[in-house]
C-alpha positions in Angstrom: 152.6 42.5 86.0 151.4 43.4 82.4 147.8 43.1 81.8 146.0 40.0 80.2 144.6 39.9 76.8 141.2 40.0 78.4 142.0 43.4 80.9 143.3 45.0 78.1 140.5 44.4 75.7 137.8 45.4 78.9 139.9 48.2 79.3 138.3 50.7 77.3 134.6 49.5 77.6 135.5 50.4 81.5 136.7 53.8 80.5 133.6 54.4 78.7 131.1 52.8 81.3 133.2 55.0 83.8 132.4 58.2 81.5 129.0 57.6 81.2 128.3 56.9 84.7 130.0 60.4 85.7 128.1 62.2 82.9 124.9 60.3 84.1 125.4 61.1 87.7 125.9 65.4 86.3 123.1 65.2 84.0 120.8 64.2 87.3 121.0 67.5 88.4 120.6 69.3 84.8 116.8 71.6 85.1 116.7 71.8 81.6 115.2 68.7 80.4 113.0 69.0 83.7 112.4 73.0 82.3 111.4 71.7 78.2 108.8 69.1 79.7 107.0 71.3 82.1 106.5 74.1 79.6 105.2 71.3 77.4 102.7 69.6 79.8 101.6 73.9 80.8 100.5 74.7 76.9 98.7 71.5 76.7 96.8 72.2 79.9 96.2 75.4 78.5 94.8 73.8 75.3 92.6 71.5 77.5 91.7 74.7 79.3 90.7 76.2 76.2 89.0 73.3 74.9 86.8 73.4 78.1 85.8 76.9 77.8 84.3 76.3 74.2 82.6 73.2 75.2 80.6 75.4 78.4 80.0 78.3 75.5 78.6 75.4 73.5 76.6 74.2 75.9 75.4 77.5 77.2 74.1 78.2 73.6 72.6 75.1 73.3 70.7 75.5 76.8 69.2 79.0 75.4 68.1 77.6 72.2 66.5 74.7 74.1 64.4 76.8 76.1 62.8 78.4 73.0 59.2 76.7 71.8 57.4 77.4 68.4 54.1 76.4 66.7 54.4 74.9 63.6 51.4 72.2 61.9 49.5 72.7 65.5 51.8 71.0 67.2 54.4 72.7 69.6 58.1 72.3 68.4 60.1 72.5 71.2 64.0 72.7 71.0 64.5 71.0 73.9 63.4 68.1 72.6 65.7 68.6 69.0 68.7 69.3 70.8 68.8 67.2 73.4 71.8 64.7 71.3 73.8 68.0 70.9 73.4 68.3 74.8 74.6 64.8 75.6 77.5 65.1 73.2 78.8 68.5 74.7 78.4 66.8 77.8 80.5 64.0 77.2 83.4 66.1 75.6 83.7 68.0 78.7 84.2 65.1 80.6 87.0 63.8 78.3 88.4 67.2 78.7 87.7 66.8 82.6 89.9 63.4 82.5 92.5 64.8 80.0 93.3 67.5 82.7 92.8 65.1 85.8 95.8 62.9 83.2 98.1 66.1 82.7 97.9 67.1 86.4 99.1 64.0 87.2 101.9 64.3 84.8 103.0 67.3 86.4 102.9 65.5 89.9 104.9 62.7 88.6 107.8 65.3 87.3 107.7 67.2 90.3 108.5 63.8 91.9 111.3 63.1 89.7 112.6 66.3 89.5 113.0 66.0 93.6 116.4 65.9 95.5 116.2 62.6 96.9 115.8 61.1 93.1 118.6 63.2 92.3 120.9 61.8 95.4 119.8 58.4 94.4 120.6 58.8 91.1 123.9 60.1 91.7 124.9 58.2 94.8 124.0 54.9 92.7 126.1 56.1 89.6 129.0 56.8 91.8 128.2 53.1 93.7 128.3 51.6 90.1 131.6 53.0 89.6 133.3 51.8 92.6 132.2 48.1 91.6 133.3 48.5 87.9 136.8 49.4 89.4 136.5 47.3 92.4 136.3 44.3 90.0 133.4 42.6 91.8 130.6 40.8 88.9 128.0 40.0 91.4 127.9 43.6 93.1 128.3 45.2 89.5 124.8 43.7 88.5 123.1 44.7 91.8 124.5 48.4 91.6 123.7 48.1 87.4 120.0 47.5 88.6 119.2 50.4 91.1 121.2 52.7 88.5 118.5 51.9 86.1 115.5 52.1 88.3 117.0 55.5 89.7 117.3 56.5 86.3 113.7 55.5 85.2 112.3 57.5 88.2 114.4 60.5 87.1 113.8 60.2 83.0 111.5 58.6 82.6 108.6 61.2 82.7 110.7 63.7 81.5 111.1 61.9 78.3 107.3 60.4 78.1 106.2 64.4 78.4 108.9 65.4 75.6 108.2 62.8 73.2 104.8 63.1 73.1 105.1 67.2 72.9 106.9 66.0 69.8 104.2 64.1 68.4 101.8 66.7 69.4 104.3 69.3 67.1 103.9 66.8 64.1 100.9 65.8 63.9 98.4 67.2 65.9 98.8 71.2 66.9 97.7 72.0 63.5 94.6 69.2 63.2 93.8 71.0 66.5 93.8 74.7 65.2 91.7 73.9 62.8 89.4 72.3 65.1 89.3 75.0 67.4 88.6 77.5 64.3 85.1 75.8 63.1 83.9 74.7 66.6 84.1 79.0 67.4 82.7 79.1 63.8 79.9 76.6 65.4 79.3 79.0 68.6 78.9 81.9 66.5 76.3 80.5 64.4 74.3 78.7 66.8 74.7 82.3 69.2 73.1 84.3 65.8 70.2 81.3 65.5 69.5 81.6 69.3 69.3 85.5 68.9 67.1 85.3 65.6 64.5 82.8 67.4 64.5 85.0 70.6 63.5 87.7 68.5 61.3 85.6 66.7 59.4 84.6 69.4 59.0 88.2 71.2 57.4 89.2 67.4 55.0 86.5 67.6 53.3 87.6 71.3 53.2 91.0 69.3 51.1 89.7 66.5 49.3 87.3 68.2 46.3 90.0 69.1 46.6 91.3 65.4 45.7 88.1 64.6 42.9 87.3 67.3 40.1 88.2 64.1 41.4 86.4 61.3 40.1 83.2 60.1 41.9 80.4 61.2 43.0 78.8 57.7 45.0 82.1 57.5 46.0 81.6 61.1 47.2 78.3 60.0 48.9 79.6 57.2 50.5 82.6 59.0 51.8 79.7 61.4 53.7 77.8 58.4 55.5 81.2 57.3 56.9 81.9 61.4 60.0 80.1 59.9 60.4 77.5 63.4 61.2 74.1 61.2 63.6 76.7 59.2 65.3 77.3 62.2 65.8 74.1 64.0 66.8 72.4 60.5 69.0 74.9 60.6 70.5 74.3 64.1 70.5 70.6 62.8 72.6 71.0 60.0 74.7 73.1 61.8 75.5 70.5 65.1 75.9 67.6 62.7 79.0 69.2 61.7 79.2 70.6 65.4 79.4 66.7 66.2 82.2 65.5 63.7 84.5 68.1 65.0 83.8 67.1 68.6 84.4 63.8 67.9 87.9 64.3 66.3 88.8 66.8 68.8 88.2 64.1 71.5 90.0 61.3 69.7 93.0 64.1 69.8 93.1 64.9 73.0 92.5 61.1 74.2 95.4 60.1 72.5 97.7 63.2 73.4 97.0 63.2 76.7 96.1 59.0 77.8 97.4 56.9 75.1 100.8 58.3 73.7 102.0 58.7 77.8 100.8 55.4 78.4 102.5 53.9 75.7 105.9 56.1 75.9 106.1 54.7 79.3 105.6 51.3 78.8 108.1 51.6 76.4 110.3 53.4 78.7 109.8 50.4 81.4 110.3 47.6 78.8 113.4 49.5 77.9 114.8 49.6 81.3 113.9 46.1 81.9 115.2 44.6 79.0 119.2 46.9 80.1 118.5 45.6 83.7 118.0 41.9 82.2 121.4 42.7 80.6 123.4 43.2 83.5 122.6 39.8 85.3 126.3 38.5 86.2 128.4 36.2 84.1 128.7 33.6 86.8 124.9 33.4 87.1 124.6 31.9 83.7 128.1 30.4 83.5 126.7 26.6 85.1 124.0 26.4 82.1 126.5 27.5 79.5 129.2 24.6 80.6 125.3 22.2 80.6 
């Protein structure tokens, strides 16, 4: 018997369907895209890593210029009591780097998951079910099969590409932003580590002169006292953590958006797209009474 009209026009759209499946159900078992993602997610752990490291160095700085005290006007100057801002703010960045890792880690846990065997099988074993129905000529079974296709797909994919399209953002628009970053937050270190040394050194020449001093008059005491350079050096430590404190801040924005945001909304993407093809393949006789309404 010759084929209808409507056979011969669903003819190739089956031949097509029936390609992609079989591709679909070989491409399951393809490392590489499961290869490209975890390198990706690795160099941005190590960047959080890194990131980590300079905020303890930071801190560790901070902690030795905060145990140094000077006289200036009478009255003790303590930078303790300065620096305590810069301590809360180092603080805090390390516990968005903290999270950022906790998030990445994560990531990896969710691609080792979908890089398992049993996905795999699932994915497979569904895109050959799928293709049995197609040919089998079956609407109702064809939308049911359609569905755990996609959701085997989404488990299998779907982290993979989340991981990859945000390594492409990163690539774009953020490795270089974060180099740069890096470069004047060590710039930072090094000049907050050469203040710290300077005021150590400062304050070991001070208990030298101190019994040089134990005869002189105490205006000239007092003047001495002005020159020992202590407000020079915590203005100095000032100026120098304000801009410490605008790269933080844009190194954090970077990371939260690298690392929370663009997976969060990649995925959501990913699920909306999944739903929206699972929506698709609800079966013609389902919606054939309201059409005929």
């Amino acid at each position: 018997m010759a084929p209808t009209p409507r056979q011969a026009r669903l003819s190739p759209r089956r031949t097509l369907a029936s390609l992609g499946l079989v591709l679909l159900a070989l491409l399951a078992w393809v490392p590489l895209p499961e290869v490209l993602a975890a390198t990706t997610l690795d160099a941005t752990l190590a960047s959080a890593f890194q990131s980590f490291a300079l905020a303890k160095a930071l801190n560790a700085v901070i902690s030795v210029l905060q145990s140094v005290t000077g006289d200036a006007l009478l009255v003790q100057v303590q930078f303790g009591e300065v620096l305590d801002p810069a301590n809360d703010m180092i603080e805090r960045f390390s516990w968005v780097m903290f999270a950022s890792t906790v998030s990445l880690a994560f990531q990896k846990l969710l691609l080792g998951i979908a890089g398992s065997v049993p996905v795999k099988a699932a994915l497979s074993l569904g895109c050959l079910g799928l293709l049995s129905v197609l040919h089998a000529g079956r609407p109702r079974w064809r939308g049911i099969a359609g569905r755990l296709v996609i959701i085997a797909a989404f488990l299998r994919f779907a982290v993979i590409a989340v991981a990859l399209a945000s390594a492409a953002v990163e690539t774009l628009y953020i490795s270089d932003t974060r180099a740069a970053l890096y470069a004047e937050l060590e710039q930072d270190q090094a000049v907050l580590e050469q203040l710290a040394d300077q005021t150590a050194s400062g304050d070991a020449g001070t208990g030298d002169t101190g019994e040089q001093r134990a005869g002189q008059g105490w205006w000239q005491g007092l003047k001495e006292r002005l020159g020992s350079g202590v407000n020079d050096r915590v203005q100095a430590a000032m100026d120098r953590f304000d801009a410490m404190t605008q790269n933080l801040v844009e190194l954090t924005m970077l990371f939260l958006v690298q690392t929370m945001l663009l997976p969060l909304g990649f995925l959501y993407l990913s699920y909306r797209g999944a739903c929206r093809l699972a929506t698709g393949l609800a079966p013609h006789t389902d919606r054939l009474p309201h059409t005929r309404r």
